[in-house]
Legacy VTK file of the C-alpha trace (Angstrom):
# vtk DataFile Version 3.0
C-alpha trace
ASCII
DATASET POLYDATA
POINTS 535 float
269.082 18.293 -9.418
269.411 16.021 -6.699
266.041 14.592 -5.238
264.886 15.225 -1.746
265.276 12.688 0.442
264.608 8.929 -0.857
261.286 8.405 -0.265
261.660 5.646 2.779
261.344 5.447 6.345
265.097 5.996 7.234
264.933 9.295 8.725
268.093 11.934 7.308
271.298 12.207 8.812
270.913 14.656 12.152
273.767 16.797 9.876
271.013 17.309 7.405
269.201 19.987 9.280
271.677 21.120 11.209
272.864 24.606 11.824
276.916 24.591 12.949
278.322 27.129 14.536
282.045 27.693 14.699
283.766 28.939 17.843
288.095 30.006 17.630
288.405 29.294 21.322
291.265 32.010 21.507
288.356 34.887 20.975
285.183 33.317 22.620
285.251 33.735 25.947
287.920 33.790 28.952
287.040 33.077 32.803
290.420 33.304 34.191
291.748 36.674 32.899
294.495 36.074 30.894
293.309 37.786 27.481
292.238 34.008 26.348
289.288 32.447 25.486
289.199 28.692 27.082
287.222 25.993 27.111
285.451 26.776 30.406
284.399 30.148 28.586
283.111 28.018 25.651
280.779 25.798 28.427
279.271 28.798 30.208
278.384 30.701 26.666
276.742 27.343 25.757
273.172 28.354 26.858
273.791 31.341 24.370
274.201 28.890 21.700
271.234 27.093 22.474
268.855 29.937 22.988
270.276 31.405 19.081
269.120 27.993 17.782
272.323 26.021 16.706
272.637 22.137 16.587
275.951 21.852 16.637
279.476 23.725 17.542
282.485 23.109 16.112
285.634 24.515 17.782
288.612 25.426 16.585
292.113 23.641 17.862
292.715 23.694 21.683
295.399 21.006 21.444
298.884 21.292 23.493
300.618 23.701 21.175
303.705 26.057 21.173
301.195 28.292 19.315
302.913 29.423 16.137
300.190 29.091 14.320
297.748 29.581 17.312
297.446 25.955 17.969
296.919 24.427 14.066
300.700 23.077 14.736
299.897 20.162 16.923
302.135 19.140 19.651
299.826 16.337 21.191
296.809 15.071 19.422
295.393 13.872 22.580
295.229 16.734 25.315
294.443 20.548 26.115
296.940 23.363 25.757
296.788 24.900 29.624
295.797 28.254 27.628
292.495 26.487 27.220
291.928 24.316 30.358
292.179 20.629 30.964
290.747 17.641 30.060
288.544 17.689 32.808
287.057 20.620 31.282
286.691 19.300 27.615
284.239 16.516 29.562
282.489 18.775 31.345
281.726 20.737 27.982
280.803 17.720 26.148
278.552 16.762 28.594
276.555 20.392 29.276
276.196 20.491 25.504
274.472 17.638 24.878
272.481 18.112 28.007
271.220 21.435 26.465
270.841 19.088 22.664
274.034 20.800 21.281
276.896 18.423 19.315
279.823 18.679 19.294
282.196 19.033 16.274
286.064 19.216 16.881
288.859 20.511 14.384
291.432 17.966 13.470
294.785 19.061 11.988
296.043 15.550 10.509
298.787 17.089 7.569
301.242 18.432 9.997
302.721 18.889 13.523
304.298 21.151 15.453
308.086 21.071 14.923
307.842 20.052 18.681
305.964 17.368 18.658
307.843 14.467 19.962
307.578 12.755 16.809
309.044 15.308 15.011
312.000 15.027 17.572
312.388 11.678 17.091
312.360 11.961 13.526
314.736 14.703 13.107
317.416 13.243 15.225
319.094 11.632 11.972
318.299 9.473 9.111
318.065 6.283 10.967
315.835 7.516 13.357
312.971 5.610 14.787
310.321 7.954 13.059
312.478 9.510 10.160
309.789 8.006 7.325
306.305 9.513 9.714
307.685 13.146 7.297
308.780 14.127 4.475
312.625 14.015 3.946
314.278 14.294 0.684
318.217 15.240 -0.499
318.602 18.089 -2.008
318.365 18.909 -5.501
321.770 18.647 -7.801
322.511 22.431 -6.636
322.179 21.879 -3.093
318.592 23.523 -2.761
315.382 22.106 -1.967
314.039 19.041 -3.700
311.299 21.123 -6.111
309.439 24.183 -6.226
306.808 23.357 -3.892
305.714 26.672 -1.921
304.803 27.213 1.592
301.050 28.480 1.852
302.882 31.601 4.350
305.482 32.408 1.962
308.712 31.273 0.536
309.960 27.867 -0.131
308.025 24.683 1.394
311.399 23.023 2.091
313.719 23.746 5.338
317.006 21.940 5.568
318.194 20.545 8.371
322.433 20.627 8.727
322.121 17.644 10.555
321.280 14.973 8.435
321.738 16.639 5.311
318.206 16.534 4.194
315.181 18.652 3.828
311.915 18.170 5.548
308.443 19.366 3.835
305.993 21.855 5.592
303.129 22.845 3.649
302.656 25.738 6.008
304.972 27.731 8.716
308.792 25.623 8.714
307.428 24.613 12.661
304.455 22.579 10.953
306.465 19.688 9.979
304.047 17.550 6.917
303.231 14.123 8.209
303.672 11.266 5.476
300.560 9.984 5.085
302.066 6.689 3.229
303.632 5.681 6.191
300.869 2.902 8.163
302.153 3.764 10.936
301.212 7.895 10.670
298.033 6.466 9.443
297.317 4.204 12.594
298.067 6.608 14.959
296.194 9.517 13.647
293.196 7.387 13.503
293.730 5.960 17.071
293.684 9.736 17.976
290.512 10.129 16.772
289.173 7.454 18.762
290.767 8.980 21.740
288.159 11.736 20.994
285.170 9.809 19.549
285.462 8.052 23.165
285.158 11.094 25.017
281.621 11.730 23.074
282.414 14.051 20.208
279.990 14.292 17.072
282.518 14.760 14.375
285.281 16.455 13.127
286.465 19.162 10.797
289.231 17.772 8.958
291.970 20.511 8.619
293.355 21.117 4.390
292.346 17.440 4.134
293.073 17.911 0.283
297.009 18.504 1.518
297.233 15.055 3.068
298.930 13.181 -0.083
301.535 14.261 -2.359
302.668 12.959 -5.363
305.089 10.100 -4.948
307.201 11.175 -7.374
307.100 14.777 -6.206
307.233 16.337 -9.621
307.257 20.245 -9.541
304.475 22.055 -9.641
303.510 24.046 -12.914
303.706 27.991 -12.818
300.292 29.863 -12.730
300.001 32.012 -15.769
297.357 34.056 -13.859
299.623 35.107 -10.851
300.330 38.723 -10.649
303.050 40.263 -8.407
300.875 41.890 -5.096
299.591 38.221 -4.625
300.185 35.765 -2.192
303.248 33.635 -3.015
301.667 30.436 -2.639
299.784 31.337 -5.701
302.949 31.596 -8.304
302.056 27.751 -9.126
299.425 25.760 -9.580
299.164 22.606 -6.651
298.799 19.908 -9.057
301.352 17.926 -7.655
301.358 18.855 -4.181
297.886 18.346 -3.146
294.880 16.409 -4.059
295.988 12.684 -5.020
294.058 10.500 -5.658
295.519 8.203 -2.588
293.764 10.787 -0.187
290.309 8.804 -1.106
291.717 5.703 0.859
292.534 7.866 4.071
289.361 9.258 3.395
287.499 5.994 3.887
289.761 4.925 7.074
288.607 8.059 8.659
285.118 7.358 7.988
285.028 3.733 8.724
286.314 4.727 12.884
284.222 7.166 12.803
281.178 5.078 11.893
282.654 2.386 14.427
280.977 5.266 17.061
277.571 5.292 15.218
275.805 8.598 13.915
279.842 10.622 13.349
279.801 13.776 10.934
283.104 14.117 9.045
283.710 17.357 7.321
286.476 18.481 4.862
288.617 21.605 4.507
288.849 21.801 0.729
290.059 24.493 -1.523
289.294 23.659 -5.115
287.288 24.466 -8.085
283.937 22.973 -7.866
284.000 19.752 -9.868
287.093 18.410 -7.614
285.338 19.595 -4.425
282.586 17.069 -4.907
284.505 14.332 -5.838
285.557 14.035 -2.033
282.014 13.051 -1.701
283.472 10.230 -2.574
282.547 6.883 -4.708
279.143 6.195 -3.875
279.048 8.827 -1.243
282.089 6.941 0.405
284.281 10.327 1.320
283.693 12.607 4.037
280.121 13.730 4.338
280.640 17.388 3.778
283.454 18.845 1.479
283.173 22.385 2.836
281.723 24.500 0.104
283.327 28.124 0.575
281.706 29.186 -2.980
279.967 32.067 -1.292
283.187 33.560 0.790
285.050 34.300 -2.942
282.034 35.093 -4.965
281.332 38.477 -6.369
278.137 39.941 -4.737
275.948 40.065 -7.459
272.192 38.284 -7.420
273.075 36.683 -10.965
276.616 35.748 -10.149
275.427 34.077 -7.254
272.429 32.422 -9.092
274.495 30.804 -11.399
276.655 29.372 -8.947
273.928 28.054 -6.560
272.608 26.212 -9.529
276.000 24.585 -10.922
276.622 23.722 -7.137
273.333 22.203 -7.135
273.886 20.027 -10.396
277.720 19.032 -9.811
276.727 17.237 -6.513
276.753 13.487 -6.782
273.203 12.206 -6.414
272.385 11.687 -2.913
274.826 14.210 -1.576
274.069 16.814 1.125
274.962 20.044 0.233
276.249 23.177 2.673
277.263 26.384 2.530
279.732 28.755 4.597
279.949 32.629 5.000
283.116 33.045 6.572
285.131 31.576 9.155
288.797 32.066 10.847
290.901 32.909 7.660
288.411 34.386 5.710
287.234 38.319 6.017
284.104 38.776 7.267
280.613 38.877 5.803
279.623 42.619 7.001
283.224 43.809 5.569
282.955 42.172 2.081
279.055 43.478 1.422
277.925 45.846 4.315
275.875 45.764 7.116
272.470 46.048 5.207
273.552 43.173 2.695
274.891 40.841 5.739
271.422 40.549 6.764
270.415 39.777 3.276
273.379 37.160 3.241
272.232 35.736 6.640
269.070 34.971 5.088
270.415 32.716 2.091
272.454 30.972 4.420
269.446 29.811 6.476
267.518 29.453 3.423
269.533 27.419 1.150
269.244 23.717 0.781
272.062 22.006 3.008
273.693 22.132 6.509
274.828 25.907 6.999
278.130 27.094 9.041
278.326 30.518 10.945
281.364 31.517 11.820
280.913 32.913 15.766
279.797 36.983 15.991
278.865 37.224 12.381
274.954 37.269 13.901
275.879 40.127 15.277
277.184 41.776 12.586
280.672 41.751 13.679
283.222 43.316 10.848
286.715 42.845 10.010
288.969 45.169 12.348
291.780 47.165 12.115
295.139 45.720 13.286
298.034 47.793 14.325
301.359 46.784 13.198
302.947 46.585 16.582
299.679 44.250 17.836
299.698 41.725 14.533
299.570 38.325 15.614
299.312 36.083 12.788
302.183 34.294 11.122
301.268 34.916 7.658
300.721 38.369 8.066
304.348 38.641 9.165
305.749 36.376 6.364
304.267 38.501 3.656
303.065 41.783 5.199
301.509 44.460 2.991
299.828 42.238 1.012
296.303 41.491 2.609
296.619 38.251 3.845
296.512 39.040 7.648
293.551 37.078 9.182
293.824 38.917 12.950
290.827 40.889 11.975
288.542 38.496 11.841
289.624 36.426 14.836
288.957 39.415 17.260
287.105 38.729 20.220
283.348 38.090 20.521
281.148 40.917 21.622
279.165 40.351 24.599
278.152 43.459 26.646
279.634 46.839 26.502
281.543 46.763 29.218
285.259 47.198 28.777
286.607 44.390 26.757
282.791 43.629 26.299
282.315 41.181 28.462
285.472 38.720 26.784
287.997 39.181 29.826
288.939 40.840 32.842
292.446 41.125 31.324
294.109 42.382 28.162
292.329 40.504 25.124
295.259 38.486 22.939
293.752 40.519 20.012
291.896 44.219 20.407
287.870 44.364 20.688
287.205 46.865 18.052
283.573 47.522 16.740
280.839 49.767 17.616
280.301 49.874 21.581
276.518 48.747 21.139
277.175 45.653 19.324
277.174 43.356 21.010
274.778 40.398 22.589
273.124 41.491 25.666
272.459 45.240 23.493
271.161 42.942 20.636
268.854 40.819 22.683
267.097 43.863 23.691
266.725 45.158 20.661
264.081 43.024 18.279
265.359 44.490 15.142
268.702 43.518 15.472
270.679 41.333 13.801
271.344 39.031 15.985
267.388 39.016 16.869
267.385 38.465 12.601
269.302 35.599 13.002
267.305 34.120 15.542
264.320 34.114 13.906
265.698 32.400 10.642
267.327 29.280 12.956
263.874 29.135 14.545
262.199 29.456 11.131
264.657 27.492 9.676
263.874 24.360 12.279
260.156 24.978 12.135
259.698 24.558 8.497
260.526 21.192 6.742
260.793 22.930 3.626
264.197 25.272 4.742
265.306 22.376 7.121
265.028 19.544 4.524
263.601 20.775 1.247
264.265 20.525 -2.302
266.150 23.682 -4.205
264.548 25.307 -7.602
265.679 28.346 -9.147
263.289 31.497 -9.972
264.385 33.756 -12.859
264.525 36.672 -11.507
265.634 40.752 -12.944
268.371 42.782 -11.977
269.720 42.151 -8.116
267.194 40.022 -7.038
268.155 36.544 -6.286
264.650 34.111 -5.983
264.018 30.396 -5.260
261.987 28.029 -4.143
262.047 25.735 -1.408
259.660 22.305 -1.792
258.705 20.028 0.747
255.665 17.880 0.915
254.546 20.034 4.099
254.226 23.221 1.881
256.607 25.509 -0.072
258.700 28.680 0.825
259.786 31.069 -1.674
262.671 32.939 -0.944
263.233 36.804 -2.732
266.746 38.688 -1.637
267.328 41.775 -3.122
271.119 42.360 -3.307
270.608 46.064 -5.053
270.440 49.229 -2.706
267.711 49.995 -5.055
263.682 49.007 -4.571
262.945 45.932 -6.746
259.715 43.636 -7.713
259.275 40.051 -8.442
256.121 38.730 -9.727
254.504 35.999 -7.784
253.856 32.865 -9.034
249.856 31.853 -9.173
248.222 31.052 -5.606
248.415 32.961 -2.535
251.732 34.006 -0.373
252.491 35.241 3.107
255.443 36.740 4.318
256.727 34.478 6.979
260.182 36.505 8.004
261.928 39.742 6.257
265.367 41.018 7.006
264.127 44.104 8.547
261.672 42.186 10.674
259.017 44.292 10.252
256.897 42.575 7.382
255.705 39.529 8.921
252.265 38.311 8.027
251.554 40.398 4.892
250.195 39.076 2.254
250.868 40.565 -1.293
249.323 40.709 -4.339
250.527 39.685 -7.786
254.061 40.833 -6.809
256.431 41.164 -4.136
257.769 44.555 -3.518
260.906 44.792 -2.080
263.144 47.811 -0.270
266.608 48.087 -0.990
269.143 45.708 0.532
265.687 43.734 1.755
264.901 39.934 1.756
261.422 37.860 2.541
260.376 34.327 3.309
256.758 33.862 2.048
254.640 30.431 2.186
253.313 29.770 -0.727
250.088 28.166 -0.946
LINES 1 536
535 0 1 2 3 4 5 6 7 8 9 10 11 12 13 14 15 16 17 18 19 20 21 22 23 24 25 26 27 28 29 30 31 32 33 34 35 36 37 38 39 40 41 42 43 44 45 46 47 48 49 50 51 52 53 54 55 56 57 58 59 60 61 62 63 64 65 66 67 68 69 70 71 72 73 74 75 76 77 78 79 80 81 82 83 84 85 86 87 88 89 90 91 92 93 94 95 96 97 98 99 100 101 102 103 104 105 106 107 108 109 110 111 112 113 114 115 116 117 118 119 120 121 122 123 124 125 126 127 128 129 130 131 132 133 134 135 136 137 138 139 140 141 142 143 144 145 146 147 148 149 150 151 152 153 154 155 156 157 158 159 160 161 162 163 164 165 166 167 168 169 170 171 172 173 174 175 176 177 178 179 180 181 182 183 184 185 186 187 188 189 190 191 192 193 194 195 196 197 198 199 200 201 202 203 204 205 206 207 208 209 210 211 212 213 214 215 216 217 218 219 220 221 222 223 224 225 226 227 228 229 230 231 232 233 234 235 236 237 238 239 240 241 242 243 244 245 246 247 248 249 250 251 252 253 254 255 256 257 258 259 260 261 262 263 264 265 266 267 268 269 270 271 272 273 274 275 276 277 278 279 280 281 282 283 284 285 286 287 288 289 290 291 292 293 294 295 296 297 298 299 300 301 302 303 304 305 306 307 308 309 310 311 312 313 314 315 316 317 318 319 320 321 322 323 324 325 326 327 328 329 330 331 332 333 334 335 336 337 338 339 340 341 342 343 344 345 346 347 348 349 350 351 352 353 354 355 356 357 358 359 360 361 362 363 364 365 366 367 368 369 370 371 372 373 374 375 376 377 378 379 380 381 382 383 384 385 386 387 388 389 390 391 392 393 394 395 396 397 398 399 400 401 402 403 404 405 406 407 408 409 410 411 412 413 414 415 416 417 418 419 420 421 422 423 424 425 426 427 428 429 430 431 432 433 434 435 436 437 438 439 440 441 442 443 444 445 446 447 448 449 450 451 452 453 454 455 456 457 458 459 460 461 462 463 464 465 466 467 468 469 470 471 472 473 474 475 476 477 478 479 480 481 482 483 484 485 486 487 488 489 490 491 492 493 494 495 496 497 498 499 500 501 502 503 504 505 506 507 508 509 510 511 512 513 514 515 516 517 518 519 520 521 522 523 524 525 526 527 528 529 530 531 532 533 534
């Protein structure tokens, strides 16, 4: 397994023991009543971020948009969609988070623009226009329909012809989220100058939207069927993306990208990436050249089982390149929540191997409150893909709902009608879970202060305990003292013995267990989890 860190006086990356926190602007908070979140919400809720012990927030798209996909189609890389605020704004929230020690990490969507986007205007105005070649274009096949069989990720055919010109562009998403051509220098130069635009205004990083999308093969060869695809699943899946995503060529955009951002000093680049372990840590890159963190999502698909999720912690541990930081994700905008895919006794479990595992953890905004998936009417379904392929499960509305933050109506989001409805149990939300010290979100506070406290959970090497039935065990080691970690994922009571030396609880799920010191074993509830120092 990978070592800690090399034993010199270069302190880690400040990414190493971070905690990031992921805000969709749309459902965070709005100040002027129009059912919105905005980025002036986002700055007065930032004192709420500090105080529940995140280093860094990373915010979804707030770009000019027409909003078809709820701004991930693009229509100016360099402003703010009125929905969300101004500029003026965006600087005033950069500069109260780092006054309160908070980074900021923003969401770039390089592989496509809007359809509006004044590129895309330019370039669809004919084949000699002045930015035909920054998309994809290509005749049509013998027959007259699209070029291949590439599919769009929201259903139906990736192509869309265009009467004008004859041609068909390429959208690896909605037909208004045109696909840039990343072979084009030009594309390439102003993306990157976009960046800067951003880096200059003080940002920490970005999150690099389906960064695995951004090349396609040259020759643009079909895709193969997938022999696993059953009807009842999403379209996109009748073929395996062998030929339409991750090339090889993405490496070199790869290193562009991180060479401006290092231009700006201490820059975190992460990567929105899809794929089956052993190709998610090759974006790592040659000699840890790629983007710095290849979002690992391994925990959002996997079954819940404690040795399931062993197994997978460990090959995770032993694919990454040596020197590589790991991290790990729960959930996030298109993904169903934590508390809907294991209950809310087991989400507190999960929250605890988040903030316990070695690498820089993501939350994805109200799951520390326990927030669930909610139930969308038809006539109030906002997303896109939902109404491309409905009756199929792919709606992500109910996890985008908006955050909890009093019960009052709306609870405390807006004075207005919220975009999306509130849902959820009246008393969850943060001021009824700051009063309350057994809460979750009082659960989750403890682990980010734990988790900053001890050099072991912040910065500490992973091992493996073997461990019966549903409990899941490891240890954390750190030359400042060890941490063993014991989650029991059964709704059954469950023992581990200890190893030799002395142990004291230093946090349980149910925050009630602090300070004991067992025996020769750890005895542990149902759905339960501890954090013991080991001596």
């Amino acid at each position: 397994m990978p070592d800690i860190e090399d034993a010199t006086n270069i302190p880690p990356p400040w990414w190493h023991s971070a905690a990031i926190y992921q805000v969709y602007p749309r459902s965070f908070q709005d100040t002027d009543g129009d059912g919105i979140g905005d980025l002036e919400g986002i700055r007065q809720r930032l004192p709420y971020l500090a105080g529940l012990g995140i280093d860094a927030v990373w915010i979804s798209p707030f770009y000019p948009s027409p909003m078809a996909d709820f701004g991930y189609d693009v229509a100016d890389y360099c402003g703010v969609d009125p929905i969300f605020g101004t500029l003026d704004d965006f600087d005033a929230l950069v500069a109260e988070a780092h006054r309160l020690g908070l980074r900021i990490i923003l969401d770039f969507v390089p592989n496509h623009t809007s359809e509006r986007h004044p590129w895309f205007a330019e370039s669809r105005t004919g084949r000699t226009g002045s930015r035909r070649d920054w998309y994809i274009w290509r005749d049509p096949a013998p027959d007259g329909g699209p070029p291949n069989n590439w599919l769009s990720h929201f259903g139906g055919s990736a192509w869309e012809y265009d009467a004008v010109s004859g041609q068909y562009y390429y959208h690896a998403y909605l037909r208004e989220q045109p696909d840039l051509n990343w072979r084009n220098p030009a594309v390439r130069a102003a993306m990157l100058e976009a960046l800067r635009f951003w880096l200059q205004r003080g940002v920490d990083g970005f999150r690099v939207d389906v960064i695995w999308h951004l090349m396609k093969d040259a020759e643009f060869r079909d895709d193969p069927p997938n022999p696993a695809w059953r009807p009842g699943r999403p379209a996109i899946e009748r073929h395996l993306p062998v030929h339409s995503t991750d090339q090889p060529e993405v490496r070199d955009v790869i290193a562009e990208m991180r060479a401006t951002l290092q231009a700006f000093g201490d820059k975190l680049l992460i990567g929105e990436i899809y794929l089956p372990m052993e190709r998610l840590v090759a974006y790592y890159g040659e000699g840890l050249s790629g983007v710095h963190l290849p979002f690992n999502f391994q925990l959002i698909a996997a079954p819940w089982d404690a040795r399931h999720l062993a197994g997978l912690i460990e090959a995770y541990e032993r694919a990454l390149p040596r020197g590589a930081w790991p991290n790990w994700v729960l959930g996030n905008h298109d993904r169903s929540r934590i508390a809907s895919r294991v209950g809310m006794a087991q989400a507190r479990v999960a929250g605890m191997l988040l903030l316990t595992l070695r690498g820089t953890p993501t939350l994805y905004y109200g799951d520390e409150l326990g927030m669930a998936d909610v139930a969308i009417p038809p006539a109030a379904v906002q997303d896109p893909w939902e109404k491309n392929e409905p009756g199929i499960g792919v709606g992500r509305d109910p996890v985008r709902t908006p955050m909890r933050w009093t019960d009052e109506p709306n609870a405390g989001f807006t004075t207005g009608t919220p975009w999306l409805p509130i849902g959820g149990a009246r008393a969850m939300n943060v001021a009824a879970e700051t009063a309350d010290p057994g809460s979750m979100l009082s659960l989750y506070r403890r682990l980010l202060m734990l988790r900053r406290a001890t050099p072991a959970l912040a910065l500490g090497t992973y091992e493996g305990i073997r461990a019966d039935g549903d409990i899941l065990a490891f240890r954390r080691r750190h030359p400042d003292g060890d941490v063993l970690v014991v989650l029991n994922l059964g709704h059954h009571a469950a023992s581990l013995a200890l190893p030799a030396g002395s142990c004291t609880v230093l946090l349980s799920t149910r925050l009630d267990r602090e300070g004991e010191e067992p025996g020769g074993a750890l005895h542990l509830r149902p759905d339960d989890g501890l954090i013991c120092r080991l001596a």
